[in-house]
Phi, psi and omega in degrees: 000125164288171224274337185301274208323307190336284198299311173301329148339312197253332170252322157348295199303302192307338200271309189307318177304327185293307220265024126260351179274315168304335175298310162290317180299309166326308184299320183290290175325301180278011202250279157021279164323293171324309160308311210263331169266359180068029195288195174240178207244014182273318165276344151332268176303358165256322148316312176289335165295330179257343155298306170316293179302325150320284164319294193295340165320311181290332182258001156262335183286271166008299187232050135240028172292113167297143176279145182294136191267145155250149213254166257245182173263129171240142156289145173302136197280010184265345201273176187281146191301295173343289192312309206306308188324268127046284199271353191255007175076019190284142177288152182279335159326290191298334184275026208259308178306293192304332180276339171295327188270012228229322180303307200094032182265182185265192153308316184287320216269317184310343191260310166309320180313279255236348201054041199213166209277195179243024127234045086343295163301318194288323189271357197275332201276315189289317156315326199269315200319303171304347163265322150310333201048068167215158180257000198208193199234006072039260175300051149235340191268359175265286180319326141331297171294298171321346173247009172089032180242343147225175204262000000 
């Protein structure tokens, strides 16, 4: 666990430790009643089972919160096609590449296309993925489009 974390760590734990230590005392209190009123020992134990089962629930829903991931500086899809490029560093050569493949050509035809080899292409195809953060020529043409670079 990091060091950020820790100290929130620590008032979890304090706070779960209080509302079982409250948990118990209750219990103890009705238990109390139970003796004195002649109740059966059967709802007993069925309030502590479901108070228990209550509690751990709660406290599992509670810290198994994924934390919000924050997502990376992307340019905004409002800004001019030029800024985006610009800022994700895409080559006018790569979007050359990206539109082609956004067509559904292969490799060999984007290289006959362009007049370039074809690791040319492989490498150019490995740039815009690193620039896109994409794995596959799929996510690059959705991401492409979500930022306004293609239509």
């Amino acid at each position: 666990m990091s060091s950020s974390n820790s100290g929130n760590w620590w008032k979890h734990l304090a706070l779960y430790g209080i509302t079982l230590g409250l948990l118990m005392a209750s219990l103890q209190y009705s238990k109390l009643h139970i003796l004195t009123y002649g109740q059966s020992e059967k709802w007993y134990i069925i309030v502590i089972a479901i108070l228990f089962a209550a509690v751990g629930i709660w406290a599992g829903m509670r810290w198994n919160r994924k934390p919000a991931t924050s997502k990376p500086d992307t340019p905004s899809p409002v800004l001019p096609k030029d800024q985006i490029l610009a800022q994700l560093g895409i080559t006018p050569r790569e979007l050359e590449v990206l539109e082609q493949i956004a067509e559904g050509k292969s490799n060999q035809e984007i290289a006959e296309s362009l007049f370039v080899s074809l690791n040319t292409v492989k490498t150019h195809l490995s740039n815009i993925f690193a620039k896109l953060d994409a794995q596959r020529r799929t996510q690059a043409i959705q991401k492409a489009k979500s930022l306004g670079l293609l239509p």
